[in-house]
C-alpha positions as CSV (number, residue, x, y, z in Angstrom):
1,X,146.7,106.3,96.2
2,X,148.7,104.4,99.2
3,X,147.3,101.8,101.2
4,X,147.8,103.9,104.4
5,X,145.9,106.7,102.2
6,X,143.1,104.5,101.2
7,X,142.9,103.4,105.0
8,X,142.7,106.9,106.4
9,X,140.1,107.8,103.8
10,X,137.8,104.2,104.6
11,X,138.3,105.3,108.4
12,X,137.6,108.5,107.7
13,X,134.1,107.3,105.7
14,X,133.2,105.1,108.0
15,X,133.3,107.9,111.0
16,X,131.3,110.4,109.2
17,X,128.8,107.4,108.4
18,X,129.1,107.0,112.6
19,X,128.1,110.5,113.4
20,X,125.6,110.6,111.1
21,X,123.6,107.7,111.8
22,X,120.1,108.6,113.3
23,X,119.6,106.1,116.7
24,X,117.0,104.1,116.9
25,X,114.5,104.5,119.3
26,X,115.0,102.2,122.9
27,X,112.2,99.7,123.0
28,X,110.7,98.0,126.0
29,X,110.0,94.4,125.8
30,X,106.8,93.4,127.5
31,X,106.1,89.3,127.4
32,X,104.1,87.6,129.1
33,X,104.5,83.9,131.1
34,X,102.2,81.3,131.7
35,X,102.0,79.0,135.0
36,X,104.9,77.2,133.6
37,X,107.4,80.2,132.9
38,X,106.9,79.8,129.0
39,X,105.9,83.1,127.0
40,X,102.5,83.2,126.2
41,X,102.3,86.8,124.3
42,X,105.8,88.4,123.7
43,X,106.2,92.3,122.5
44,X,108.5,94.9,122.2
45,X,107.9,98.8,121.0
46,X,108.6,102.5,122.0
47,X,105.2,103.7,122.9
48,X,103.7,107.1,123.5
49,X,99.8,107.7,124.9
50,X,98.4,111.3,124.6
51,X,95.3,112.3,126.2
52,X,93.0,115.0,126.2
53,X,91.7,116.3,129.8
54,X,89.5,119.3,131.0
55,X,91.2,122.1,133.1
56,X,89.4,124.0,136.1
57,X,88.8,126.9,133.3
58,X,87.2,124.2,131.1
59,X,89.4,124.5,128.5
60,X,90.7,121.4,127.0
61,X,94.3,120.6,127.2
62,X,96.9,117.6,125.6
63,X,99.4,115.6,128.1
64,X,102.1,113.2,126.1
65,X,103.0,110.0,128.1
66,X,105.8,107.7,127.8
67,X,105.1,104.5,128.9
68,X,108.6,103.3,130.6
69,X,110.7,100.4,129.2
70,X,110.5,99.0,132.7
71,X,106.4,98.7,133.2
72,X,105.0,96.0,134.9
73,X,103.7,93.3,132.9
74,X,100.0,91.3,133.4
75,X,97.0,90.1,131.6
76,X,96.1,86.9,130.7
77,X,97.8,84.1,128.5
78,X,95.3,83.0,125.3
79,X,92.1,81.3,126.7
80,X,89.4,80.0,125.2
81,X,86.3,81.8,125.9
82,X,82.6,81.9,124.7
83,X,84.1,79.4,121.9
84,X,86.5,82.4,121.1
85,X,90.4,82.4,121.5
86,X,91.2,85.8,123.6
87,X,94.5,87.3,125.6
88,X,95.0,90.5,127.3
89,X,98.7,92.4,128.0
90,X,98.2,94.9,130.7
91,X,101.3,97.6,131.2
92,X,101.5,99.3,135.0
93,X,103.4,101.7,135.5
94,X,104.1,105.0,137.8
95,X,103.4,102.8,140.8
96,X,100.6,101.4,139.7
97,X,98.5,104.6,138.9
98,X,98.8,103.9,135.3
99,X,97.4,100.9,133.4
100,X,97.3,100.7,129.8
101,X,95.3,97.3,128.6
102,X,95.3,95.6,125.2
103,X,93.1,93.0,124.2
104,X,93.3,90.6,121.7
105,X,91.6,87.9,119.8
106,X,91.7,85.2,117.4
107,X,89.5,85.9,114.7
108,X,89.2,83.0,111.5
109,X,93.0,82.5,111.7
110,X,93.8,86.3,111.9
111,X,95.2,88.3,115.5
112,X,92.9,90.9,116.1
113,X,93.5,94.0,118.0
114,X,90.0,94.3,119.7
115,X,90.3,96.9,122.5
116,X,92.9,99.5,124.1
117,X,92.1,101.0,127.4
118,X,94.0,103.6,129.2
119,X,93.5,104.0,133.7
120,X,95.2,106.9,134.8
121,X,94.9,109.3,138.0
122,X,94.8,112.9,137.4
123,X,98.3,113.8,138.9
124,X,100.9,117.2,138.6
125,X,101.4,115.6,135.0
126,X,97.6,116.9,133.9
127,X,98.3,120.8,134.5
128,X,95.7,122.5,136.3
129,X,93.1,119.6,135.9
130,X,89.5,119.4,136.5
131,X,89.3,116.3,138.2
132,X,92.9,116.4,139.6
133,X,93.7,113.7,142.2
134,X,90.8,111.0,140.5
135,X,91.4,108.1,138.3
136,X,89.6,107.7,135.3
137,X,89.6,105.0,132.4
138,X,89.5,106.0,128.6
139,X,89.0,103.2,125.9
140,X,87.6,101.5,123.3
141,X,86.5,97.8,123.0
142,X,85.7,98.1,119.3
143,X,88.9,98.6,117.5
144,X,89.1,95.2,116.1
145,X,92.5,96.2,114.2
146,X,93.6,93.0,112.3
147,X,97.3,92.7,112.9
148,X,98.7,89.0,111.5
149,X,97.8,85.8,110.7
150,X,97.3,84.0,114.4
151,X,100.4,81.7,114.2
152,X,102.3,85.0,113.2
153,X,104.1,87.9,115.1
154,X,103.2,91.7,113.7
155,X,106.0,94.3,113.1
156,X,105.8,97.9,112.3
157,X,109.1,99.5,112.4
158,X,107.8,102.5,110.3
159,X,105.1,103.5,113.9
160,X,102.1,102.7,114.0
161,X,99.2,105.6,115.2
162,X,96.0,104.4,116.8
163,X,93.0,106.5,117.2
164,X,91.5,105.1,120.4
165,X,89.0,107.9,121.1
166,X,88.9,111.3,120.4
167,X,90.6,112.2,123.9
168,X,93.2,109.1,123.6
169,X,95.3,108.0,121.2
170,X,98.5,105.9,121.0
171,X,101.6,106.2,119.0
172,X,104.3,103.3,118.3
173,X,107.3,102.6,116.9
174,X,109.3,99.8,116.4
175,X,106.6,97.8,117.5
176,X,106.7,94.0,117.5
177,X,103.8,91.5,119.2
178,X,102.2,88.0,118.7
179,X,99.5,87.3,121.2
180,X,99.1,84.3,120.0
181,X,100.7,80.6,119.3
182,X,104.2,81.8,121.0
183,X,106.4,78.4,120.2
184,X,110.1,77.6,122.0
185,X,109.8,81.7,123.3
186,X,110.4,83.0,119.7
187,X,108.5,85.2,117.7
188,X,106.7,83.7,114.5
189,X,106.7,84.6,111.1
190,X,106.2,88.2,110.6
191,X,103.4,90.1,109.0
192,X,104.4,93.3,108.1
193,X,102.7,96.6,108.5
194,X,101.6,98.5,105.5
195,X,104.0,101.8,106.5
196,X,107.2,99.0,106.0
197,X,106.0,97.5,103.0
198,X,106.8,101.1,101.4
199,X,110.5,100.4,100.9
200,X,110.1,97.4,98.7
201,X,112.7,96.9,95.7
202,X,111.9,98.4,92.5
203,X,109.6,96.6,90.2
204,X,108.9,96.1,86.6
205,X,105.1,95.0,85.4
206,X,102.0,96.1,87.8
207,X,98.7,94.2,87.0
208,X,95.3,96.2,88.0
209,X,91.9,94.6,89.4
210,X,89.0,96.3,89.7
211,X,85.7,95.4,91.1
212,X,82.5,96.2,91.5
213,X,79.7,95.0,93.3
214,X,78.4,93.9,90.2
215,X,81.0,93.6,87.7
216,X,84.9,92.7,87.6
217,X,87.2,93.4,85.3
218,X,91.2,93.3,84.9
219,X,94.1,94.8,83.0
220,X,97.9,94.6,82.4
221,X,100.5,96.7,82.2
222,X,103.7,96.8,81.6
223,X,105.9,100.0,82.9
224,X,109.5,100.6,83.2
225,X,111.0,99.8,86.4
226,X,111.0,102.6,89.3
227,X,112.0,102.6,92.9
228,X,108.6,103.2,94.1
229,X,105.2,101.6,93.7
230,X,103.5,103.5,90.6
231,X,99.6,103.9,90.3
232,X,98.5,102.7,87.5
233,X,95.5,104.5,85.9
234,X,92.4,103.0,84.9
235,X,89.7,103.7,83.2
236,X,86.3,102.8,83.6
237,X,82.9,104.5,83.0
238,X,81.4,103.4,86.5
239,X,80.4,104.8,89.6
240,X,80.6,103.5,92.9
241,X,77.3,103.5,94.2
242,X,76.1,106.6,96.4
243,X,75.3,105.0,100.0
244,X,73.1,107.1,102.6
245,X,74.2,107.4,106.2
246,X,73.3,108.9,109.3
247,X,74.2,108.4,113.1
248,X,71.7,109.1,115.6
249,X,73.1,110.7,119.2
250,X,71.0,111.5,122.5
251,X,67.9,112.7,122.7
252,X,67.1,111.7,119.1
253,X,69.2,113.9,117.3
254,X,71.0,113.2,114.3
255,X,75.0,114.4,114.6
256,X,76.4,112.7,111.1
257,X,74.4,112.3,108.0
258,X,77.0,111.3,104.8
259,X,75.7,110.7,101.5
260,X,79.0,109.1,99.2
261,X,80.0,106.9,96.7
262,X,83.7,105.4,97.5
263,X,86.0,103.9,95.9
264,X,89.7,102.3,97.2
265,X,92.7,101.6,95.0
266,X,94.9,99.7,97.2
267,X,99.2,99.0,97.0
268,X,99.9,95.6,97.8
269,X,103.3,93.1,96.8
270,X,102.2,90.2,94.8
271,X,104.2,86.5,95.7
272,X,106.8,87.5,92.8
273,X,107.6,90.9,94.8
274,X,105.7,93.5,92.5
275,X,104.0,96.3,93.3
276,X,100.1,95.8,92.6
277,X,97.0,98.0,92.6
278,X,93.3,96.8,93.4
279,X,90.6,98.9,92.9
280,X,87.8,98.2,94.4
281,X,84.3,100.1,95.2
282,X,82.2,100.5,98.2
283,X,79.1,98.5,97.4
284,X,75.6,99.0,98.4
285,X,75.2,99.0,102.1
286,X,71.9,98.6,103.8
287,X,72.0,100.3,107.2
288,X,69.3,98.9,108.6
289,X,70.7,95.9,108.3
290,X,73.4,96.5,110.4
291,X,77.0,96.6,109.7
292,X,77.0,100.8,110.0
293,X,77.5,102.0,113.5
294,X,79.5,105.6,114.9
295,X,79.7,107.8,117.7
296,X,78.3,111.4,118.7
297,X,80.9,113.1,120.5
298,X,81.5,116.6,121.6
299,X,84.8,116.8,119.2
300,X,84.7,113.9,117.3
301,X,81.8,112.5,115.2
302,X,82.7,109.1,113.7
303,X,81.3,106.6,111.2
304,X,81.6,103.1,110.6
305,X,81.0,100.9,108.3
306,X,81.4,97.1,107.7
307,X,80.9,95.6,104.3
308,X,82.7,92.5,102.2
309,X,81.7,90.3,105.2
310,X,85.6,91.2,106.7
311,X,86.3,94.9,105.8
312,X,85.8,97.8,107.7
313,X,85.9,101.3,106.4
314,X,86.0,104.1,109.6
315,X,85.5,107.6,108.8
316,X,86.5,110.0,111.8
317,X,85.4,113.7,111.6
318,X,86.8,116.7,114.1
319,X,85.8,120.3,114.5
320,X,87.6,123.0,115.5
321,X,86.3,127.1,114.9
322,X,83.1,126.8,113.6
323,X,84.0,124.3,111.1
324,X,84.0,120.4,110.7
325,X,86.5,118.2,108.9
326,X,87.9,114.6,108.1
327,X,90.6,113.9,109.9
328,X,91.2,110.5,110.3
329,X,90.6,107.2,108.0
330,X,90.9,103.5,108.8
331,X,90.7,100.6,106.2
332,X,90.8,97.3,107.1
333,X,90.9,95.0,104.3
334,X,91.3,91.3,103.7
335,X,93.7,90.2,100.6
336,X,92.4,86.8,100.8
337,X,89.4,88.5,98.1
338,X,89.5,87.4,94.6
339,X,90.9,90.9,93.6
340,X,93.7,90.3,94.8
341,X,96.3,88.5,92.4
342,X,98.8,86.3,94.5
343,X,99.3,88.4,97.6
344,X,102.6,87.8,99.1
345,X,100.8,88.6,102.5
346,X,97.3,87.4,102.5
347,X,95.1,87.6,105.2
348,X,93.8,90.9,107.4
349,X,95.4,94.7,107.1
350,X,95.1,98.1,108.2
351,X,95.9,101.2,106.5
352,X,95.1,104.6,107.9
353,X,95.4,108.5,107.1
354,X,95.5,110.9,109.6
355,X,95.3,115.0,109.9
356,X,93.5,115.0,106.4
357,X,91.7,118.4,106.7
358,X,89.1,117.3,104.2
359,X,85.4,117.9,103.2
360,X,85.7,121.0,105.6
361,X,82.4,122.6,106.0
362,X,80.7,124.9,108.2
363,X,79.1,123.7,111.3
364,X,75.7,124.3,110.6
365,X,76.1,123.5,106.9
366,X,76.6,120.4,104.9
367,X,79.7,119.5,102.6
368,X,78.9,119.1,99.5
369,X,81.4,118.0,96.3
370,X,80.2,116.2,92.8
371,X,83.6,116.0,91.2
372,X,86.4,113.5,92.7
373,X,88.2,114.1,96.3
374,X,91.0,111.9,97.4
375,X,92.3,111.3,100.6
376,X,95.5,110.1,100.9
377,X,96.2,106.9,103.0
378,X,99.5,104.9,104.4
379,X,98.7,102.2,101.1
380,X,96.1,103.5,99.6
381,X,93.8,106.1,98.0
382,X,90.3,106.9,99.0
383,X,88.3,108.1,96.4
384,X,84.9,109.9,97.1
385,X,83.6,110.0,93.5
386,X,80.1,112.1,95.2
387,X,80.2,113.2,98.9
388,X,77.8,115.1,100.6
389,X,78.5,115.5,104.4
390,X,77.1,117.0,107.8
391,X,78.8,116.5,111.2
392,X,77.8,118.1,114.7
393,X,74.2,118.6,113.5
394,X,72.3,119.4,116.4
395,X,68.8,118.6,113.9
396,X,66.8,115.8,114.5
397,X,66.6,114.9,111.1
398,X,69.0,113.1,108.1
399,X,67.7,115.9,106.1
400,X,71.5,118.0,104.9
401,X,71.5,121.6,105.9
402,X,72.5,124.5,103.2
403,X,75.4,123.2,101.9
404,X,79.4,124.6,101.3
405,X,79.7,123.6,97.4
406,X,83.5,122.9,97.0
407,X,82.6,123.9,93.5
408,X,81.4,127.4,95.2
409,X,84.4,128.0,97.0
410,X,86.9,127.7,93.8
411,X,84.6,129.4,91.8
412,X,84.9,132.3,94.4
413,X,88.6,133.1,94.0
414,X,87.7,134.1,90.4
415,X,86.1,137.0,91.0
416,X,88.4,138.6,93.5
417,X,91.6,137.9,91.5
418,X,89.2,139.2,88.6
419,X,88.2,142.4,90.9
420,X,92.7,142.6,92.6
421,X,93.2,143.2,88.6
422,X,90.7,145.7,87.7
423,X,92.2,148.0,90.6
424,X,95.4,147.3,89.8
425,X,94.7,148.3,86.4
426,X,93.1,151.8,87.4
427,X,95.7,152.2,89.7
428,X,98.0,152.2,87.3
429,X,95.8,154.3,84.8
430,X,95.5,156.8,87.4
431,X,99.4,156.7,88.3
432,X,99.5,157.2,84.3
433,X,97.5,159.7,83.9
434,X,98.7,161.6,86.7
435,X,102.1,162.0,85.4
436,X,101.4,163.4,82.3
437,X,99.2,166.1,83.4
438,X,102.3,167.0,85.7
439,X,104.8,167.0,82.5
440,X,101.9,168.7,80.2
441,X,101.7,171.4,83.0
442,X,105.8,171.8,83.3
443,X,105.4,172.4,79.3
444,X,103.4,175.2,80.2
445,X,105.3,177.4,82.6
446,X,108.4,177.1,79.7
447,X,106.6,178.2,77.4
């Protein structure tokens, strides 16, 4: 091949790579300066809010918002307050009718995501609204999303999802911030999300830890090297203790009642680079000690529950025609534990599943499964071992309702592929049958 050749064919490569590359999403960059004109919090993301509003028909309806790349920028550089290191970035935009507010705080060394609020007015954007022309604020000051160690910025260029509410929720990508110890107007170190840490190189040996709340054991294994992080399997004749939960709503009733036994077996890079698995259980948790809290809400029922002294498990449970579900899961989870070998990022994480669709049951009716159901999160796997579940009760009492046995409903397919195949079967003996009465009778008239 010529060099002109070889030329035309690199140019020609290198076009096609060109038209084929996927853009990147523009991001805004939203910092904020203190008194002196130094950055106090720096950010940057492509963000997108939905909420859910009530039209005049009192239907329920979903508006997407973009929040523009030229928003006004406010809040409040890191104080100390109540012996407690906060900030606040606040994002105006659409002259001021639209405020989204994040708060933050410093938490043992770790940036915390404490609280998102969202003020809006209802405007031509909310189609046929209820309360068209008012302003209304939708938030929540309990998040408490760890993000990165507090010297340290937090990236997510994989998007991030946040579950603020049931009627708000907020969707990033590309999203960069340190709220926090912002030196010479740079961003720190970065912390990583869990989504990114996905494409790490291929690894060779996986070690496995599993505790617990009484006893801890580990194994090693050696595997052959893969491009992804590989699950190692292991066995153990313990169960994760069953826990007993309920939330109370208004009025003394009882929307969620959850009895479970969980366990977590959570991906995580090691300080050599390879992919690791802890397995750990959900211990004992007394509820009336504290630490379990959740929320009775028309469409979403929600429990949470803090254990471990610095993790938070939060279980989020929708309904939609006649029936209840799990939707959404949040761990947060602290590699700084003992069951963690040499984590190459130690310190707070998040990882979250969302649209789940499990332990659906009938409103009215409990859940109810004995035998394992996973649900599948962004760097990990939730196991319920035992679940029996009830949300949207309208009872006054913990007490489960009849229950929909998962067992029950695989156990009911049987008999009607058993019952398609007996009528199949006559059909076909009749067809049979049929035909040679009609060839026995043609024998007939020859004779």
């Amino acid at each position: 091949m010529t060099t002109e050749a070889m030329t035309t064919e690199a140019m020609t490569t290198e076009a096609t790579t060109m038209m084929t590359t996927t853009p990147k999403p523009v991001v805004g960059h939203y910092d904020l300066k203190d008194m002196n004109g130094t950055f106090c919090i720096m950010s940057q993301f492509n963000a997108t809010l939905r909420v859910n509003y009530t039209k005049h028909d009192n239907e329920t309806a979903l508006v997407t918002i973009m929040v523009p790349l030229m928003a006004e920028v406010s809040g409040m550089c890191p104080m100390n307050m109540s012996s407690q290191m906060m900030s606040q970035l606040k994002l105006s935009f659409k002259n001021g009718t639209r405020t989204l507010t994040a708060d933050f705080e410093e938490v043992n060394g770790t940036a915390v995501l404490t609280g998102i609020s969202f003020l809006f007015v209802y405007d031509e954007e909310f189609v046929n609204a209820s309360m068209m022309g008012q302003n209304e604020t939708i938030g929540n000051s309990m998040l408490n999303l760890a993000l990165s160690k507090a010297t340290d910025a937090y990236r997510c260029d994989s998007g991030d999802m946040v579950m603020i509410t049931s009627r708000l929720d907020l969707m990033t990508v590309d999203f960069i911030v340190q709220a926090f110890n912002v030196m010479n107007d740079t961003y720190g170190p970065e912390n990583r999300c869990a989504g990114d840490m996905t494409t790490q190189a291929p690894q060779t040996t996986e070690t496995t830890h599993m505790m617990n709340h009484t006893t801890e054991m580990t194994t090693t294994t050696t595997t052959m090297t893969t491009t992804t992080t590989t699950m190692m399997p292991t066995t153990t004749t313990d169960t994760p203790t069953d826990n007993h939960f309920k939330i109370n709503g208004t009025d003394g009733v009882v929307c969620l009642v959850a009895d479970m036994g969980v366990r977590f077996s959570i991906n995580y890079l090691n300080t050599d680079d390879k992919n690791m698995t802890a397995l750990i259980d959900l211990p004992s948790v007394n509820q009336t000690a504290g630490g379990v809290t959740g929320m009775c809400e028309n469409d979403t029922n929600s429990l949470t529950i803090d254990f471990l002294k610095t993790w938070q498990l939060r279980l989020f449970f929708g309904k939609d025609s006649g029936s209840f579900a799990l939707e959404n899961v949040t761990l947060v989870y602290d590699t700084s534990d003992p069951i963690f070998e040499k984590p190459k990022n130690m310190g707070m994480h998040n990882t979250t599943g969302t649209n789940l669709g499990l332990l659906k049951g009938t409103i009215g009716n409990s859940f109810l499964c004995k035998k394992n159901v996973d649900a599948m999160l962004d760097t990990a796997t939730m196991t319920f071992t035992y679940v029996q579940v009830q949300a949207f009760s309208t009872e006054k009492t913990d007490t489960f309702a009849d229950a929909d046995d998962c067992d029950t409903e695989t156990s009911e397919i049987v008999p009607i592929v058993v019952g398609c195949a007996l009528g199949a079967l006559v059909l076909i003996v009749l067809i049979a049958y049929l035909i040679g009465r009609k060839r026995a009778k043609r024998g007939y008239q020859s004779v």
